[in-house]
C-alpha positions as CSV (number, residue, x, y, z in Angstrom):
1,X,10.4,-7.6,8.5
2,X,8.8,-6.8,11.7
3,X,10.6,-5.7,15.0
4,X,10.8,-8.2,17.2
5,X,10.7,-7.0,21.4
6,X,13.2,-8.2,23.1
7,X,11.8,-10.5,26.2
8,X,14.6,-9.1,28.7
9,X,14.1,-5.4,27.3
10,X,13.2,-2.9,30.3
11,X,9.6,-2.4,31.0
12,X,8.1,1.5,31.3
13,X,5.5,2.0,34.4
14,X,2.2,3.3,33.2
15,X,2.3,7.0,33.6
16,X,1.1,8.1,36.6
17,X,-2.5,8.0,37.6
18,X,-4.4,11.6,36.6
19,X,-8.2,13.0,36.8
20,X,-9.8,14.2,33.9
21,X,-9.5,17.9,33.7
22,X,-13.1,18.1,31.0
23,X,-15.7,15.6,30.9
24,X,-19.3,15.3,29.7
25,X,-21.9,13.7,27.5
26,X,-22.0,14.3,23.9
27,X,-25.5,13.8,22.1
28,X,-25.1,11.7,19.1
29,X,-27.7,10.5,16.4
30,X,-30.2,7.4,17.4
31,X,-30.6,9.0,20.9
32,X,-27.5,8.1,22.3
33,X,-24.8,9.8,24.5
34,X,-21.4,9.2,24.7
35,X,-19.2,9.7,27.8
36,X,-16.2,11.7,27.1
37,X,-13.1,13.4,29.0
38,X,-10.0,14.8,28.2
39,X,-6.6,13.9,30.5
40,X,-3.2,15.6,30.2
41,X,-2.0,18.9,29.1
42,X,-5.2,21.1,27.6
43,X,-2.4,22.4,24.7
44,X,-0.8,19.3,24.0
45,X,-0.9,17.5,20.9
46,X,-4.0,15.4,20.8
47,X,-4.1,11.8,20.9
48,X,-7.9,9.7,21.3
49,X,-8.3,6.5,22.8
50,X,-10.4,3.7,20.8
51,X,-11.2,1.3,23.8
52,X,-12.0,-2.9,22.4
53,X,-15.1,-5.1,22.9
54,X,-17.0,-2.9,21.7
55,X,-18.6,-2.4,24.6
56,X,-16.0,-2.7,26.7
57,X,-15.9,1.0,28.3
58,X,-12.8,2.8,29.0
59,X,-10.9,2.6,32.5
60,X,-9.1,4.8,34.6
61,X,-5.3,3.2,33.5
62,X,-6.2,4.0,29.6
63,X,-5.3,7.5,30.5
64,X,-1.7,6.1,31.3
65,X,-0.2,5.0,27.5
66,X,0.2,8.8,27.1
67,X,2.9,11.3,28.6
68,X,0.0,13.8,30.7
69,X,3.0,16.4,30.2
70,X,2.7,16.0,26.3
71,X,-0.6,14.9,25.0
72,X,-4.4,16.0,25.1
73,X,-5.8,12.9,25.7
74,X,-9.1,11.9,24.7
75,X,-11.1,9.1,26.0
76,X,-15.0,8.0,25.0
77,X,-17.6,5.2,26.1
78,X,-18.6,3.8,22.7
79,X,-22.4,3.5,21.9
80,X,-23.9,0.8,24.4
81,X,-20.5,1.0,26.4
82,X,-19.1,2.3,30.1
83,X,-20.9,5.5,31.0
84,X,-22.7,6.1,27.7
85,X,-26.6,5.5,27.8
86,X,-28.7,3.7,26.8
87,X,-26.4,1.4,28.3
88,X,-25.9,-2.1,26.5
89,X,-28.2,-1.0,23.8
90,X,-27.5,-2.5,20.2
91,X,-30.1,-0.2,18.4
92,X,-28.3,2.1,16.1
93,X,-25.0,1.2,17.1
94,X,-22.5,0.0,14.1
95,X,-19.4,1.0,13.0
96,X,-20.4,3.7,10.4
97,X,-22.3,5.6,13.6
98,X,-19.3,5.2,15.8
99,X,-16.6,6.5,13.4
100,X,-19.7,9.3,12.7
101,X,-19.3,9.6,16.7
102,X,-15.5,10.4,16.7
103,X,-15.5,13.0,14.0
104,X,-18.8,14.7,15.8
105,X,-16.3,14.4,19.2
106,X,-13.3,16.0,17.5
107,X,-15.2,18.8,16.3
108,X,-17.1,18.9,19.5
109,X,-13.1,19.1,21.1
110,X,-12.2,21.7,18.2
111,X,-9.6,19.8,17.4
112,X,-8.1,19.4,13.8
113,X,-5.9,16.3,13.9
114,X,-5.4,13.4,16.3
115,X,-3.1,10.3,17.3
116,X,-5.7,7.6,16.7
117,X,-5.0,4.6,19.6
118,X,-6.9,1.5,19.3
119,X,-6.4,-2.0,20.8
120,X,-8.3,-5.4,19.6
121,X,-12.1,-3.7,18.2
122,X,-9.9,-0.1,18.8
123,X,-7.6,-1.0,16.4
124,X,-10.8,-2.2,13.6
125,X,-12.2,1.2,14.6
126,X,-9.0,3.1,14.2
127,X,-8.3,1.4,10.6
128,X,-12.2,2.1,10.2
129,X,-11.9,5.7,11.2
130,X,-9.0,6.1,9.5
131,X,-9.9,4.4,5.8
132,X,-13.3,7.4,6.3
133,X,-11.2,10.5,7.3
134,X,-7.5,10.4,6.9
135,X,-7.2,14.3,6.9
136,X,-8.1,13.9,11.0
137,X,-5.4,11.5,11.7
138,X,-1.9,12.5,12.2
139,X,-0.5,9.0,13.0
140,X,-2.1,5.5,14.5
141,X,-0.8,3.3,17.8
142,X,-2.8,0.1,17.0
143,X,-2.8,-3.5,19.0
144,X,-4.2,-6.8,18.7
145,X,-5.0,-6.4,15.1
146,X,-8.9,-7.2,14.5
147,X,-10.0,-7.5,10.7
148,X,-13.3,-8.8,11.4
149,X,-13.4,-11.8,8.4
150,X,-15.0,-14.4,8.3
151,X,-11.8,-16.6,9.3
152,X,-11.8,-14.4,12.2
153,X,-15.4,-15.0,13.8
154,X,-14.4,-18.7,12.8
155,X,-11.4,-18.8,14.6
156,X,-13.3,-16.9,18.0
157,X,-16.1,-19.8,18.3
158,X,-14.1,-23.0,16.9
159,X,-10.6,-22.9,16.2
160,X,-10.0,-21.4,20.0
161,X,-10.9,-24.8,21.1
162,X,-7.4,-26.7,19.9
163,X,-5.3,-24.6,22.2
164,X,-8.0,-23.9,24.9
165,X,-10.5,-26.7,24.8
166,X,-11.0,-26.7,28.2
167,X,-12.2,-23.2,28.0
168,X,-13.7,-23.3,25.0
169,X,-16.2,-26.5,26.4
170,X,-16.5,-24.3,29.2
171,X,-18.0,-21.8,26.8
172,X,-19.8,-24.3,24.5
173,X,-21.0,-26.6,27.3
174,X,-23.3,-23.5,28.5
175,X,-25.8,-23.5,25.5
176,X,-27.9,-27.1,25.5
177,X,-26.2,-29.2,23.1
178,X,-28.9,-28.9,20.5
179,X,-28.1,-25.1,20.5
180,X,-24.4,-25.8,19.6
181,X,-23.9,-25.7,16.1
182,X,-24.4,-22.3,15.8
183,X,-23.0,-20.8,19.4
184,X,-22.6,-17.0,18.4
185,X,-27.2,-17.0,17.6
186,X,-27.3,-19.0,20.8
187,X,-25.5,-16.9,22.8
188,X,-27.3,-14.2,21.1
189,X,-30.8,-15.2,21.8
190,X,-30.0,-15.2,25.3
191,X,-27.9,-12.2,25.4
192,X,-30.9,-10.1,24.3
193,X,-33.5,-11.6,26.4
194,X,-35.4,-8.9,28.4
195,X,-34.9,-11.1,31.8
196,X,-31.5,-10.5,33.6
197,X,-31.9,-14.1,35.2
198,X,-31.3,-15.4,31.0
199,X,-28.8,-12.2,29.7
200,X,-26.6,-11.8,32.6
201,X,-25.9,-15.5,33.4
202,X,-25.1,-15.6,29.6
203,X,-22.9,-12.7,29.5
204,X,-20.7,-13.8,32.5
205,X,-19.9,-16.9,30.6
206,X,-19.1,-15.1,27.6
207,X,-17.2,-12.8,29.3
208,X,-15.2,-15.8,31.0
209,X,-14.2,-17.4,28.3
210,X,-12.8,-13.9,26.4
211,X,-10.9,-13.1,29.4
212,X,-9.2,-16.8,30.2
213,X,-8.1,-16.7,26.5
214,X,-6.9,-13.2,26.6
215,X,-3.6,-13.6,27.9
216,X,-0.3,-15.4,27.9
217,X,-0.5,-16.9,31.4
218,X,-3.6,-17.4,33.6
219,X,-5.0,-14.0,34.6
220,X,-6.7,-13.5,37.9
221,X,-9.5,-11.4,36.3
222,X,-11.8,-14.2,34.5
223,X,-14.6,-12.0,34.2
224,X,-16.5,-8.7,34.0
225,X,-20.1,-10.6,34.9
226,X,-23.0,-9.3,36.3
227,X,-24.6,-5.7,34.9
228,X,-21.2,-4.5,33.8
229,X,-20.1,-6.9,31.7
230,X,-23.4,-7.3,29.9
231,X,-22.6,-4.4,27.6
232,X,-19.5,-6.2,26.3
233,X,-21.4,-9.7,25.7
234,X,-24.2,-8.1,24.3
235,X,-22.3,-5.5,21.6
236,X,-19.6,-8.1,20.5
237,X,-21.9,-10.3,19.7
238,X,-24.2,-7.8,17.7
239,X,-21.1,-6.4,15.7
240,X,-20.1,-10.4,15.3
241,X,-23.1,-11.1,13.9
242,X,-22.6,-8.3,11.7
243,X,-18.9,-9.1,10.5
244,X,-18.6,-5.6,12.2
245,X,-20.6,-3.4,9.3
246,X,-17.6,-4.4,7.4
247,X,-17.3,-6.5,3.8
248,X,-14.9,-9.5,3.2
249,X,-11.4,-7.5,3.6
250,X,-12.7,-4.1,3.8
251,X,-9.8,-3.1,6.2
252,X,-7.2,-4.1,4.3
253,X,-8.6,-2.8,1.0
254,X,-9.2,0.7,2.3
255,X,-5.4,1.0,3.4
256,X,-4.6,3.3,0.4
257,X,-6.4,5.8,1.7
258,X,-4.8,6.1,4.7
259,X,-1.1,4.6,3.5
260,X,0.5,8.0,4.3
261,X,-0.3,8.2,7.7
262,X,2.6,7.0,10.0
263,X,1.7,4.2,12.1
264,X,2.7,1.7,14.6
265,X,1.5,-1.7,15.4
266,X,1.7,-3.6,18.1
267,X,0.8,-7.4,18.3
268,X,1.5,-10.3,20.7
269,X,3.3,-13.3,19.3
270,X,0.6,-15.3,21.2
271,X,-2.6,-13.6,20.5
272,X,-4.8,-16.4,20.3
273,X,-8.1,-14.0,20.6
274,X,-6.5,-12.0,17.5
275,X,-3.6,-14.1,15.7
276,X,-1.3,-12.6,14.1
277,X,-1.8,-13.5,10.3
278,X,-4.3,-10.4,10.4
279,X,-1.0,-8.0,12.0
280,X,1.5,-8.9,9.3
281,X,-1.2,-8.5,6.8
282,X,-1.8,-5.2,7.5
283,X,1.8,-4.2,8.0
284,X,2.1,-5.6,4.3
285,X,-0.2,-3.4,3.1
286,X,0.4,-0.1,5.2
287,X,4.3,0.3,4.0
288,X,4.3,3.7,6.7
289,X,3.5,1.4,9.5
290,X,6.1,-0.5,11.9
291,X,5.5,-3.7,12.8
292,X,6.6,-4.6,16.6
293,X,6.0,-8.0,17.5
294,X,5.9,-8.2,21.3
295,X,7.2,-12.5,22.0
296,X,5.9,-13.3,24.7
297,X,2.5,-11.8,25.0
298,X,-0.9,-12.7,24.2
299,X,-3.8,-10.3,23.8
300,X,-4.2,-7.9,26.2
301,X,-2.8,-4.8,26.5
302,X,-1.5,-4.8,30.1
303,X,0.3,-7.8,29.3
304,X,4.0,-6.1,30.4
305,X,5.8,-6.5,26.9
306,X,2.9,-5.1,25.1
307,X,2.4,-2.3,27.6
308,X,5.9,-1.6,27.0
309,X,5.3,-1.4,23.3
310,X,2.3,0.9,23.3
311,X,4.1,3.3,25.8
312,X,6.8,3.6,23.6
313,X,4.6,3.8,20.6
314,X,3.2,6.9,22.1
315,X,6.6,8.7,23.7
316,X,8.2,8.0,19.7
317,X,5.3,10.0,18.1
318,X,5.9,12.7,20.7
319,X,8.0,14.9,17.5
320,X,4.0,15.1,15.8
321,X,3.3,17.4,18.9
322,X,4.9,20.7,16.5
323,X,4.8,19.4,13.2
């Protein structure tokens, strides 16, 4: 049975805000390159960062899941995403060339085993990553479990609308109703469209509606619209399209390989981006793993009882730093 958080359970600040002490660009296959750094203590056991979307980008407040005293931390702009260029580009960008990307970055790093952290697309890149090299991960921190089926991408552009359907017309109501049978192509053919005055428009309202549905109570950020958010539109709906470069299950079928590994995952009670059918499935499957079920928390990770979760996801894994 899964751990369930306690609502009224103390709540851990973020550690504090701190500067990267390496960062760079790493050239990758396809002609991209990725935007890297490294936080925290340059000897401490190291620990990489799996940010969502994908294309999302990482943040400054990512660094601050992980004790700086403890871990090496290392953080990366996925193909497309953040800092990396060509920015928003969907050309050669699927999950076999990022997991490809995080091996070529720990070897880049010299570093021979990692805590793998990933939240939402993190956690189907962590399982991903995983599942391909198990001998590079010493333990996994994952969050708002994403498997990437098919009920999934159902659930994202119709079964949203029966708890949010005032967000969800929002969404639909953009595209011209002859358009809306099929709103991930619509969104799609608009998302790619050379002319910023058709992709950015387009990216702000799919950005709106994945942030208003992203957490438990209204959030004050909506949006990440204009040119920064079009990376996000545009490379979640290429990897949607795509059922993520992943077959029918693929996650859950590849946890064998990893089943050793000691993980822990985190998922909010009220994840209605990610429900939680796709959590307790893999915690079924990955015996090693804890489930914590955070109650009162939707999706994102800043939400406070899944922040709590992850930080003491991290600060119970610190024992890995001299095995």
């Amino acid at each position: 049975m899964p751990a369930t958080s306690p609502a009224a359970a103390p709540e851990p600040n973020f550690y504090p805000p701190l500067e990267p002490f390496q960062s760079g660009f790493l050239p990758v296959s396809g002609g991209h390159r990725l935007a890297f750094e490294v936080c925290g203590n340059p000897h401490g056991y190291p620990a990489i960062f799996l940010h969502g979307g994908p294309g999302a980008g990482c943040s400054p407040n990512h660094r601050r899941f992980f004790d700086p005293a403890v871990y090496k931390i290392v953080l990366f702009d996925q193909r497309g995403a953040g800092r990396s260029t060509p920015y928003a580009s969907v050309e050669n960008n699927t999950t076999a060339d990022l997991i490809a990307d995080i091996e070529a970055l720990r070897t880049h790093l010299r570093i021979e085993r990692w805590l793998v952290f990933g939240g939402s697309w993190g956690s189907t890149l962590a399982l991903a990553y995983a599942a391909a090299h198990p001998e590079s991960c010493s333990a996994l921190v994952v969050r708002g479990i994403w498997l990437c089926r098919a009920s999934d991408l159902t659930w994202w552009f119709e079964g949203l609308r029966s708890v949010f359907p005032e967000y969800w017309r929002e969404f639909a109501t953009y595209i011209a109703e002859p358009e809306r049978g099929d709103l991930l192509e619509a969104y799609w053919r608009r998302l790619i469209d050379p002319d910023p005055a058709v992709h950015l428009p387009a990216a702000a309202a799919w950005d709106r509606y994945e942030a208003l549905c992203s957490t438990l109570l209204p959030s004050h950020t909506t949006s990440a619209s204009g040119p920064s958010g079009l990376a996000l539109a545009r490379i979640e709906a290429h990897y949607m399209r795509n059922a993520g470069f992943l077959r029918e299950n693929q996650l859950i079928d590849s946890v064998p390989r990893f089943a050793h590994v000691p993980g822990i995952i985190v998922h909010g009670r009220y994840d209605m981006l990610c429900p939680i059918d796709a959590a307790f499935e893999l915690a079924e499957a990955w015996r090693s793993a804890s489930l914590q079920v955070v109650p009162d928390a939707g999706h994102s990770a800043f939400e406070p009882g899944i922040r709590q979760q992850l930080i003491l996801a991290t600060d119970r894994f610190r024992y890995l730093r001299d095995a």
